[in-house]
C-alpha distance (Angstrom), angle and dihedral (degrees) to the residues before:
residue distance angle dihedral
X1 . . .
X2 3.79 . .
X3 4.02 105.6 .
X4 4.06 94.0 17.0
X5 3.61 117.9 133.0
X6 3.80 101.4 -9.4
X7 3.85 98.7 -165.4
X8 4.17 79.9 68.2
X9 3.79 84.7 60.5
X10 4.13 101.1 98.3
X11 3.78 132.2 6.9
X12 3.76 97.6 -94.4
X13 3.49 96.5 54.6
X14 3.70 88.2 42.4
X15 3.51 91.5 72.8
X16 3.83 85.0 57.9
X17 4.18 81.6 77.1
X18 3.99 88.8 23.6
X19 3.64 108.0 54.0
X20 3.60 96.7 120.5
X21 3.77 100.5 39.2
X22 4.30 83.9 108.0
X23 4.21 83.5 65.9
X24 3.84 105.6 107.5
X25 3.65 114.4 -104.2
X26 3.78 96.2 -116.6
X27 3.73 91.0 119.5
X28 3.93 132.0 -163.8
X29 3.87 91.3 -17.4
X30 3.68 89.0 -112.3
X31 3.92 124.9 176.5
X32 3.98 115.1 -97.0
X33 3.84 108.2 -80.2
X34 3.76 93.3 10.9
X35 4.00 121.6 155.6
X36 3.97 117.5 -139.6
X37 3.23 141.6 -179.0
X38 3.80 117.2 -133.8
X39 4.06 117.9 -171.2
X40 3.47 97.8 59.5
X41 3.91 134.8 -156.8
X42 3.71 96.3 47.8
X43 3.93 95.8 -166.1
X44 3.48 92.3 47.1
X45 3.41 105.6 -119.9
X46 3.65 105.3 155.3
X47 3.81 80.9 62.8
X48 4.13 117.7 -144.0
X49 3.54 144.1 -51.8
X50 4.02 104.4 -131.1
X51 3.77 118.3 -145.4
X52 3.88 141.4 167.6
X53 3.42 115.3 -167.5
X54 3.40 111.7 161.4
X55 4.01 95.1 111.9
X56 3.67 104.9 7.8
X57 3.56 133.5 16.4
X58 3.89 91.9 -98.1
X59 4.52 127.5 -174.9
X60 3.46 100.1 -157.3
X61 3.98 90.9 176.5
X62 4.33 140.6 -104.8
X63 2.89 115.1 -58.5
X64 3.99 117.2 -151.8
X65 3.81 132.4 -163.2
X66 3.96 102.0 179.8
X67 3.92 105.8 172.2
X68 4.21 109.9 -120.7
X69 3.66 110.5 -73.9
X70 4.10 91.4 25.0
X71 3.32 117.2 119.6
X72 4.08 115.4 -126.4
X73 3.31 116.5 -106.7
X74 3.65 115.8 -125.5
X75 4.03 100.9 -173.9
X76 3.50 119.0 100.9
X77 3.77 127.6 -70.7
X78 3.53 110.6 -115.1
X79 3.46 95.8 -178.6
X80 4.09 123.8 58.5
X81 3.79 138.3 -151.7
X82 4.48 115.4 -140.9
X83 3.89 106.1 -147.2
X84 3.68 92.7 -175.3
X85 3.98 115.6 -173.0
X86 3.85 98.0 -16.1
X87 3.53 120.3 139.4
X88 3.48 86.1 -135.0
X89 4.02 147.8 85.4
X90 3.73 105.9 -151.0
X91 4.05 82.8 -172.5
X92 4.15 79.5 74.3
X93 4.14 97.7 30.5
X94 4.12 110.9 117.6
X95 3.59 110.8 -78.4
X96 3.72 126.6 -142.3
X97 4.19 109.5 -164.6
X98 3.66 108.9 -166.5
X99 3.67 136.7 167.7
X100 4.20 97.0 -105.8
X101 4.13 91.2 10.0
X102 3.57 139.9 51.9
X103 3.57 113.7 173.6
X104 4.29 126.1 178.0
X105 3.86 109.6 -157.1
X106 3.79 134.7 -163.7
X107 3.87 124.5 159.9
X108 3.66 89.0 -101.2
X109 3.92 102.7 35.0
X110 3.34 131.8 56.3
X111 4.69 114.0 -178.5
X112 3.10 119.2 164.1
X113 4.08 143.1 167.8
X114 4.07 125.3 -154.3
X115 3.74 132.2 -176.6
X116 3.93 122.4 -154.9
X117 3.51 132.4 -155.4
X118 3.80 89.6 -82.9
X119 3.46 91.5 52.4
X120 3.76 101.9 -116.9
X121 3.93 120.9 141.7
X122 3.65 128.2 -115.9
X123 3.77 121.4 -159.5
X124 3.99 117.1 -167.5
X125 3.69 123.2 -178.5
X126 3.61 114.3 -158.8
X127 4.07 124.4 -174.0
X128 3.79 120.9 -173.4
X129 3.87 102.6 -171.6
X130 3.56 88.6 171.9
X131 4.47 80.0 91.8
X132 3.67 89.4 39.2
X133 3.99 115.8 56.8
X134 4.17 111.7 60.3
X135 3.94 78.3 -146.9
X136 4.18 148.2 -16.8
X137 4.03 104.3 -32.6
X138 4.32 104.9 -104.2
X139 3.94 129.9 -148.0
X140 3.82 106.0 -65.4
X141 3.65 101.0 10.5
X142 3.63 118.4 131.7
X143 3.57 125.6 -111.9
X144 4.22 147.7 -129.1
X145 3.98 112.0 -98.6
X146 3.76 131.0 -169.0
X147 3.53 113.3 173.9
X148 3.69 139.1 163.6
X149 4.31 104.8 -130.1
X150 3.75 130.4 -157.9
X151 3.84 113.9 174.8
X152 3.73 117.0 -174.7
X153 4.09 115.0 -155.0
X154 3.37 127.7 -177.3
X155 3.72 123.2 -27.6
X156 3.54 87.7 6.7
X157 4.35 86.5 77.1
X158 3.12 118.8 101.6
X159 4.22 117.4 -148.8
X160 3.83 106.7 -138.3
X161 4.08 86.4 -145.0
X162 3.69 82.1 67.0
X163 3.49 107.6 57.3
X164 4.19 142.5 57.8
X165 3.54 91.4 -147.1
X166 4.07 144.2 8.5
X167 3.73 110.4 177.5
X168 3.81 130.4 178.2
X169 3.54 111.6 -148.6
X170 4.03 136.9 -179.8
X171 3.65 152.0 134.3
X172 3.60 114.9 -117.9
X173 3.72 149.5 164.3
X174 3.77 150.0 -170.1
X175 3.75 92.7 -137.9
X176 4.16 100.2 174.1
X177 3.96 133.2 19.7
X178 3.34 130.2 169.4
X179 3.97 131.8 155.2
X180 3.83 113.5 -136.1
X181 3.91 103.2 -177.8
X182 3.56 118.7 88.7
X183 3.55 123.0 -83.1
X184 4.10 94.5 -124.1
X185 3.82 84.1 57.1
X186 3.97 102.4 48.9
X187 4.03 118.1 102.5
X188 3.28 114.8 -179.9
X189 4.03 95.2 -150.0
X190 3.87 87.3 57.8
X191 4.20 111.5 24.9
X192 4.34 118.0 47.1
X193 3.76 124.9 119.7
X194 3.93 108.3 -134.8
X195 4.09 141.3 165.4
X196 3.47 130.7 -149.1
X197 3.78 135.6 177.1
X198 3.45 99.2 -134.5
X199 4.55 119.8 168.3
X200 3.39 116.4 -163.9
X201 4.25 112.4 -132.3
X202 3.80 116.7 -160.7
X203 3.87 132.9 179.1
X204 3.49 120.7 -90.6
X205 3.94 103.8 -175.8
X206 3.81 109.3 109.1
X207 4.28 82.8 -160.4
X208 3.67 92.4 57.4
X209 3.94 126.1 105.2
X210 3.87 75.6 -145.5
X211 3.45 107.2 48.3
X212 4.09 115.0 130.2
X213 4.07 86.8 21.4
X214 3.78 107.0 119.5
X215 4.15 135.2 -171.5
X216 3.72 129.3 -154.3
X217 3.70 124.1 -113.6
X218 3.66 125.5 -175.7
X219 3.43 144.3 157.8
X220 4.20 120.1 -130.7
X221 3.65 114.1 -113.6
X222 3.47 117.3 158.2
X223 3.93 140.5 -7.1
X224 3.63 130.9 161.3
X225 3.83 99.6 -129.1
X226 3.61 103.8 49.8
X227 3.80 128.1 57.9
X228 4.03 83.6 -160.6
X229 3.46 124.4 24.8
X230 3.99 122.3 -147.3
X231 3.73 131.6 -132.0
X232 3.85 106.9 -80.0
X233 3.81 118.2 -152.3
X234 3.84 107.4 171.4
X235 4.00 145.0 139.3
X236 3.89 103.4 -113.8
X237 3.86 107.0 -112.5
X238 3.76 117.1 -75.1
X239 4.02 114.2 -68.5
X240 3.30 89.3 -140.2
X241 3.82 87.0 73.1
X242 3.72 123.3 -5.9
X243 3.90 113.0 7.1
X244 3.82 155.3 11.5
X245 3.81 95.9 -78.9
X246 3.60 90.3 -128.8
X247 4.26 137.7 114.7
X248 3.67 127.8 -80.0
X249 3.56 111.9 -150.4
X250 4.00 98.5 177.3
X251 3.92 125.5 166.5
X252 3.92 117.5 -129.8
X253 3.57 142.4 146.5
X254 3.62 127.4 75.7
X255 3.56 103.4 -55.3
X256 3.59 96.0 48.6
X257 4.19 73.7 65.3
X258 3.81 97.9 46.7
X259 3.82 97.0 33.6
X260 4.13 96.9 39.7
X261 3.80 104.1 21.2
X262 4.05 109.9 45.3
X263 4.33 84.8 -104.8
X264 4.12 82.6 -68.5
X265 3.86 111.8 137.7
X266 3.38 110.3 -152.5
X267 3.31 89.7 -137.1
X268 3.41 97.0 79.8
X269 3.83 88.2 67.3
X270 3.58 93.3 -119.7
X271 4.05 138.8 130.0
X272 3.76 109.7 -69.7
X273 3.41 118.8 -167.8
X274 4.23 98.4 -159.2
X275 4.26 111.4 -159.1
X276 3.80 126.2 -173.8
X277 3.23 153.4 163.8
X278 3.39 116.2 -144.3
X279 4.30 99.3 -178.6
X280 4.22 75.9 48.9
X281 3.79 90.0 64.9
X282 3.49 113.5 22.8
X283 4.42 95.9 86.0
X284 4.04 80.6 63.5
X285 4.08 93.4 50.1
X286 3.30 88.7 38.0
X287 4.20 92.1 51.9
X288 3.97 86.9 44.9
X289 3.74 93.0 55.6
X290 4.13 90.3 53.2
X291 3.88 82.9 49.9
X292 3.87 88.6 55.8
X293 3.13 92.0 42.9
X294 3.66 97.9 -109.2
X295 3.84 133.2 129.9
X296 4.21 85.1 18.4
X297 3.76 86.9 177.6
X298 4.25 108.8 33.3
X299 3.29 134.4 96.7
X300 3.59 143.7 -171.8
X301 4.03 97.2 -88.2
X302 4.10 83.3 48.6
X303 3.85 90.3 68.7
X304 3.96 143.0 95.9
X305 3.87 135.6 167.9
X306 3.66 111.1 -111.0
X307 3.29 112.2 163.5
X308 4.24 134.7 14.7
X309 4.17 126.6 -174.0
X310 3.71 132.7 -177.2
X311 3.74 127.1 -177.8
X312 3.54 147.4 47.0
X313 4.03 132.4 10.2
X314 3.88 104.8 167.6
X315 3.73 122.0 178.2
X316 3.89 96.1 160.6
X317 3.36 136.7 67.8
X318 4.35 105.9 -92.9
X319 3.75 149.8 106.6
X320 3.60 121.1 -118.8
X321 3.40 135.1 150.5
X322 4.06 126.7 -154.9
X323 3.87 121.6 -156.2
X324 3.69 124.4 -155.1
X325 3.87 138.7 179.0
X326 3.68 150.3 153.4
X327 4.59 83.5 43.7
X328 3.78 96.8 -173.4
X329 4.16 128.1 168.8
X330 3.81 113.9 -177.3
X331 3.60 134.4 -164.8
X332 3.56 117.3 -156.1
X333 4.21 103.5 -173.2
X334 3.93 124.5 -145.0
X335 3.87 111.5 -98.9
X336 3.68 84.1 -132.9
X337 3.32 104.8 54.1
X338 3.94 113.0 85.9
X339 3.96 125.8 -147.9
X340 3.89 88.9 -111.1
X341 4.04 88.9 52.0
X342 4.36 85.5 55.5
């Protein structure tokens, strides 16, 4: 994670993401037992809110990829794009509109939308750092992000203690890598490409010593060096320098791949459909964090989703593209639990 989403990186610019976390968890208002689905606008019509906030909190602006003979939308984009440290503003890339694909284009970005003949949307999120480091990334430098963003504020949380069931589900793929640097000037503990789904969980108990105080949890999808990638339970850098000071709790190993991923490595480069159950996994996080001595005085009812991210973290010189479709995260709410009790 180390230089991803810098206005996570201390407590006061948490609340940047976090403003809302004092909103009572009755969320949505939906009837007992109820299944919803949280992201919203699957195809992605309302387009993306562009940021780069590695230094400075920066709105780079919406960017839109209407097919030809679609309409813009002009609503709101509830989803949003991070840009970290590229030189460039995909918002102004070169834009190709077409009647099944829409592409926007700079020499270090590559985002793009395509429909099939079923009428399902595609996103693919291509870097090319090969146009954005001056040379091989060093120790402590920051590096290129392209990542897919939902943030969830307000009544849009859900409160695990409320619900059955909150899965993540998607079909994705790593669909082109290819490292660019020279070979004499690759080291693998400094230069990869990866992706990760990671969510971020915060606590939502006004009472709490802990309340606002957040961990990551992901689940390991791709990175260049590894043909499997291992559990990964870490404090995120320093925030002082690189990082958001908090834990990693991320899923690897094999049977993250059998149990999460169909058996499909995403190595191969093919379709993976990716299936979890967040409410499934979050005691274990949760137990992890007391081990690290994190969250000393949450627990599992304390807890909402507030953020989610999927895409590129690059800190080597390569191209590769990630495709992604069919981005679903459903609530299934306890038949006990009435609207007045959310």
């Amino acid at each position: 994670m180390g230089g991803h989403i810098e206005r996570l990186r201390t407590l006061g610019l948490t609340l940047l993401y976090f403003t809302a976390l004092s909103v009572s968890s009755s969320v949505l208002g939906q009837d007992v037992g109820q299944t919803r689905e949280l992201f919203g606008d699957p195809n992605f019509e309302r387009g993306f809110r562009v940021e780069d906030n590695q230094d400075d909190p920066a709105f780079l602006g919406v960017l839109r990829l209407p097919f030809s003979g679609q309409t813009p939308s002009e609503e709101k984009p509830v989803w949003s794009m991070a840009t970290h440290l590229s030189k460039y503003n995909i918002v102004k890339g070169k834009y190709e509109i077409g009647e099944n694909v829409s592409t926007s284009t700079t020499p270090g970005q590559v985002v793009s939308l395509s429909k099939d003949e079923h009428g399902v949307v595609t996103l693919k999120l291509g870097v090319r750092t090969e146009n954005e480091y001056d040379g091989p990334r060093k120790n402590g430098q920051f590096w290129i992000h392209l990542l897919l963003i939902r943030d969830f504020e307000g009544v849009e949380r859900v409160a695990f203690k409320d619900v059955n069931s909150l899965v993540f589900s998607c079909d994705a793929r790593v669909s082109n890598v290819a490292k660019t640097g020279p070979d004499e000037e690759y080291d693998p503990t400094l230069h990869t490409t990866q992706a990760s789904v990671y969510f971020a969980i915060a606590n939502n108990n006004p009472e709490s010593p802990d309340y606002r105080d957040y961990i990551w949890f992901g689940v390991s999808f791709y990175d260049e060096r590894y043909e499997v990638q291992t559990d990964y339970v870490r404090v995120d850098g320093d925030p002082q320098t690189i990082g958001t000071g908090k834990l990693i709790y991320r899923l690897g190993e094999q049977r993250t791949i059998d149990d999460l991923m169909g058996g499909v490595n995403p190595n191969t480069q093919k379709w993976v459909h990716i299936e979890i159950d967040l409410n499934k996994y979050l005691p274990d996080a949760i137990k992890a964090a007391h081990e690290q001595g994190f969250l000393l005085n949450s627990e599992v009812e304390d807890f909402v989703v507030v953020h989610f991210n999927f895409g590129w973290e690059t800190p080597g010189t390569y191209r590769s593209d990630l495709e992604m479709k069919n981005l679903r995260l459903t609530a299934t709410f306890k038949e006990e639990t009435s609207p007045a009790q959310r």
